[in-house]
DSSP file (Angstrom, degrees, kcal/mol; ACC not computed):
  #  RESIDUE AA STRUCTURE BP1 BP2  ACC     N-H-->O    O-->H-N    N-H-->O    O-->H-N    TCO  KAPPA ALPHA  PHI   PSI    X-CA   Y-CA   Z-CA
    1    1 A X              0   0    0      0, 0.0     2,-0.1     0, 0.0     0, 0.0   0.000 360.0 360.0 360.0 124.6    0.0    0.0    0.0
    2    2 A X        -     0   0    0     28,-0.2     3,-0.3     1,-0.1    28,-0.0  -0.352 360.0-144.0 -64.5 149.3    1.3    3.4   -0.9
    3    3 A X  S    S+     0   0    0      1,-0.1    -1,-0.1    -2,-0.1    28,-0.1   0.787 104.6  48.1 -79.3 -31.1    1.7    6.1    1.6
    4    4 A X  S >  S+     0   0    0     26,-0.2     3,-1.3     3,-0.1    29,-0.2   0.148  78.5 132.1 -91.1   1.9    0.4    8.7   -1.7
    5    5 A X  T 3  S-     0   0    0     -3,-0.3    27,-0.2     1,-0.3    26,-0.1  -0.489  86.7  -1.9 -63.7 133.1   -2.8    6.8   -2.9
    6    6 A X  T 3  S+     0   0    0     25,-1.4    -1,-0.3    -2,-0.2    26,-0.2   0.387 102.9 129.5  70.7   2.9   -5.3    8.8   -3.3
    7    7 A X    <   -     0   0    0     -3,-1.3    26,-1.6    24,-0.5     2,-0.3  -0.186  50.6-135.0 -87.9 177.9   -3.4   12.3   -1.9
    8    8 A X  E     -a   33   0A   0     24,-0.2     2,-0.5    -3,-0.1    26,-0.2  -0.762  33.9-179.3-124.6 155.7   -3.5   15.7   -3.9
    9    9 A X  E     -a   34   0A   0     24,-0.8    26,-1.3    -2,-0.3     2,-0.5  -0.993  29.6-139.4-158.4 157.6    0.1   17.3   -4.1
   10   10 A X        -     0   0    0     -2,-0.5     2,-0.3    25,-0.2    27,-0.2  -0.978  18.3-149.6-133.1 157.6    1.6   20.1   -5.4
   11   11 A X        -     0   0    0     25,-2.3     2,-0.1    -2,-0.5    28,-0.1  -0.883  14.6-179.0-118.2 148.5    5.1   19.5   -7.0
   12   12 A X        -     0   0    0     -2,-0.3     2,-0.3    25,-0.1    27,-0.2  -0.730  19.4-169.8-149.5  98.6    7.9   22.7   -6.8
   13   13 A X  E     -b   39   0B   0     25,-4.7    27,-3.1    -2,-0.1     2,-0.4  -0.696  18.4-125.9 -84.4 145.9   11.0   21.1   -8.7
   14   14 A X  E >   -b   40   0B   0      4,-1.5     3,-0.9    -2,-0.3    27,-0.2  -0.602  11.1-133.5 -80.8 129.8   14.3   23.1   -8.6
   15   15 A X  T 3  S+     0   0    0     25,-2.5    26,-0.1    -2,-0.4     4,-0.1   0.917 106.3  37.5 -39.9 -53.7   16.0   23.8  -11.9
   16   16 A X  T 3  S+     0   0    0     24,-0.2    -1,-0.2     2,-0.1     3,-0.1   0.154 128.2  35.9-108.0   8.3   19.5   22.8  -10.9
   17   17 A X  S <  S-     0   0    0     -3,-0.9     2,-0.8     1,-0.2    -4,-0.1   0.017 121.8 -25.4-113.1-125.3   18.2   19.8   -8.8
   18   18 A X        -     0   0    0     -2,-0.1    -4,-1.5     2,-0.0     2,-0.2  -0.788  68.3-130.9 -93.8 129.1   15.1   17.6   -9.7
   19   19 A X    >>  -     0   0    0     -2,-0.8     3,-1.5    -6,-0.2     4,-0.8  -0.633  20.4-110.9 -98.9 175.9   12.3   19.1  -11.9
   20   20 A X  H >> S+     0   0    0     -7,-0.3     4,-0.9     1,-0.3     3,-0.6   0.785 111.2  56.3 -81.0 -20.7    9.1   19.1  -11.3
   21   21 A X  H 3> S+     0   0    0      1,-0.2     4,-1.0     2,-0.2     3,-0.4   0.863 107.0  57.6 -55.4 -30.4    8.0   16.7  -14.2
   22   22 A X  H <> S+     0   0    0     -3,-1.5     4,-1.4     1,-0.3    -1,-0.2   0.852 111.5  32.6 -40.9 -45.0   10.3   14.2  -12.8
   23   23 A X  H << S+     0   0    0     -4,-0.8    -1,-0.3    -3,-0.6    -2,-0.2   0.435 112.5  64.0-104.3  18.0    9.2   13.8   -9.5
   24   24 A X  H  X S+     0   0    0     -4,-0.9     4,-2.1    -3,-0.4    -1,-0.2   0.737 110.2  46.0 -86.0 -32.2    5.3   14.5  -10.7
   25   25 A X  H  X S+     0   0    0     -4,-1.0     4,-1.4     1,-0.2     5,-0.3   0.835 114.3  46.7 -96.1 -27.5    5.9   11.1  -12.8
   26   26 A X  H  < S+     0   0    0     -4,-1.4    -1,-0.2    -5,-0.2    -2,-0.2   0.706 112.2  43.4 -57.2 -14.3    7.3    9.5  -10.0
   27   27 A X  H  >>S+     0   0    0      2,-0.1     5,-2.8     3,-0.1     4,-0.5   0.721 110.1  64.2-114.0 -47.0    4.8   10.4   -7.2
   28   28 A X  H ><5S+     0   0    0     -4,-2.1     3,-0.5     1,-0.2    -2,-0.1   0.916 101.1  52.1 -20.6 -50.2    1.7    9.5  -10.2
   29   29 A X  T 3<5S+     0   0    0     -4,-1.4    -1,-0.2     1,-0.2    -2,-0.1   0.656 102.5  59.4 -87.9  -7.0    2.9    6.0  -10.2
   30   30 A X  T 345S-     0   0    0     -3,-0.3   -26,-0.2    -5,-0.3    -1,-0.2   0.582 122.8-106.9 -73.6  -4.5    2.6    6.0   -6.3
   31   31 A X  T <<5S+     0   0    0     -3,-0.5   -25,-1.4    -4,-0.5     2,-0.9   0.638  75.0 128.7  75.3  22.3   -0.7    6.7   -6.9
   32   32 A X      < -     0   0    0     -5,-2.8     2,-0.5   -27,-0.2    -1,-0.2  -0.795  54.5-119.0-108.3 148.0   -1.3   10.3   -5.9
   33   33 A X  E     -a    8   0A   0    -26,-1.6   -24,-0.8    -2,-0.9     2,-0.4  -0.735  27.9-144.2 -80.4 112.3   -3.2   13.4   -8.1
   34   34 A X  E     -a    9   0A   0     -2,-0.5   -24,-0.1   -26,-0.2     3,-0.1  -0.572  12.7-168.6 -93.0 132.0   -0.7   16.3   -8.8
   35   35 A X        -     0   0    0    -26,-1.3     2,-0.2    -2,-0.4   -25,-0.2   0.768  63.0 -12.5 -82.6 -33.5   -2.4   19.2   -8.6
   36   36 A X        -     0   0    0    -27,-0.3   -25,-2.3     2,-0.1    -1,-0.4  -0.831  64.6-172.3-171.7 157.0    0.1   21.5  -10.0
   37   37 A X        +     0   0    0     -2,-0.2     2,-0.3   -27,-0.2   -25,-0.1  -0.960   7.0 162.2-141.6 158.2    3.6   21.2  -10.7
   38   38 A X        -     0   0    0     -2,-0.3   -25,-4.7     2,-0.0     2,-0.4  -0.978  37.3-115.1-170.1-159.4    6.6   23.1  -11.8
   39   39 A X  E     -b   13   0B   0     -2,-0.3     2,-0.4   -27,-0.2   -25,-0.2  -0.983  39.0-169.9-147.7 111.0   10.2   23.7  -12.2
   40   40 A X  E     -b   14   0B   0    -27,-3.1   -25,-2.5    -2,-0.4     2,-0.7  -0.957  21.6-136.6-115.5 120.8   11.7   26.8  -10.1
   41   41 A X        -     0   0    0     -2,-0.4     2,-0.7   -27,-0.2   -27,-0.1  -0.763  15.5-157.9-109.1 132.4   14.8   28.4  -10.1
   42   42 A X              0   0    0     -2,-0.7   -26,-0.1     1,-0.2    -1,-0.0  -0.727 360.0 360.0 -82.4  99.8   16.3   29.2   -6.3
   43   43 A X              0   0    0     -2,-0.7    -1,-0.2     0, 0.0    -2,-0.0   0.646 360.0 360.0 -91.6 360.0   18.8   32.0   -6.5
């Protein structure tokens, strides 16, 4: 049983780390609904 089944999320991926499509398709297969995602850059 996933810990993310059924959850709502919001994804904020770093530019120079993970972005956010990455870990949006990773946390999908977990079973959770992303809600909004993106890709940020932290200066």
């Amino acid at each position: 049983m996933s810990l993310l089944k059924d959850k709502k999320v919001i994804i904020i991926g770093d530019r120079d780390g993970i972005p956010g499509p990455a870990i949006e398709e990773v946390v999908k297969t977990a079973g959770a609904d992303v809600i909004y995602s993106a890709t940020e850059c932290f200066v």
